[in-house]
N, C-alpha and C positions, 0 to 999 in steps of 0.2 A: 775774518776779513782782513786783507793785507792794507796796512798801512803804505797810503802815494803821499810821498815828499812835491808838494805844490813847487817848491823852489828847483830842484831837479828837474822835471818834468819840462819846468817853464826856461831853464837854462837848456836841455838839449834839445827844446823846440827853436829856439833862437839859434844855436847852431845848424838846425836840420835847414831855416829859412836863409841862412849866408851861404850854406854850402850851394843850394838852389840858384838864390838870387846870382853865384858866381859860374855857376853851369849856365844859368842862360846871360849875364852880361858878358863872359868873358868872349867867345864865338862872334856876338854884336862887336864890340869895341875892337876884336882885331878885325871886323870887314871896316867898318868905318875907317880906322886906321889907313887899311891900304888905298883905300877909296880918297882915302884927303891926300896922304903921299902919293896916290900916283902910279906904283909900284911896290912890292913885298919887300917888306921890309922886317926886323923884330926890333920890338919897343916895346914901351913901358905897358902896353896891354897885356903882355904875355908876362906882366908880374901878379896880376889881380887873383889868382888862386894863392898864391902867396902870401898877399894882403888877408885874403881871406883866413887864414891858414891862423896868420896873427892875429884876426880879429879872436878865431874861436877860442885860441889861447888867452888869451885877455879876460874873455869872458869868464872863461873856465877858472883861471887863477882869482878871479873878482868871489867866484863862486865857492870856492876852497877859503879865501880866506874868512868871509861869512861864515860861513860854518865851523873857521876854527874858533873865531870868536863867540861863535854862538855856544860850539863844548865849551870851553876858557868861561866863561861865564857861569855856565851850570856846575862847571866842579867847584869855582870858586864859592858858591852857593852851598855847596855842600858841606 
């Protein structure tokens, strides 16, 4: 039986949901956008995959470091 790392699993479900939630808000936020300006314009809605891009980084290093402290810990044990 293969061993599932719950914390893994549960950090690239939360990336798989930003990546999502930035497919359907980004397309929203630039009609809104043009709709409030008036005319076409590029602004700061056409940075939110970017945003997002950081979030998943963020995550990801929060999650690397957990687990480096989680080995550091067990060698230390040793």
């Amino acid at each position: 039986m293969k061993k599932i790392n719950k914390k893994k699993l549960i950090v690239r479900i939360l990336e798989l949901l930003v990546i999502i939630v930035t497919i359907i808000l980004t397309p929203i936020a630039i009609k809104y956008a043009t709709m409030t300006r008036g005319y076409d314009a590029v602004g700061g809605e056409y940075l939110l995959p970017i945003l997002a891009i950081i979030i998943i980084l963020i995550i990801e290093t929060i999650y690397e470091e957990s687990e480096d402290k989680k080995n550091n810990k067990k060698s230390k044990n040793k």
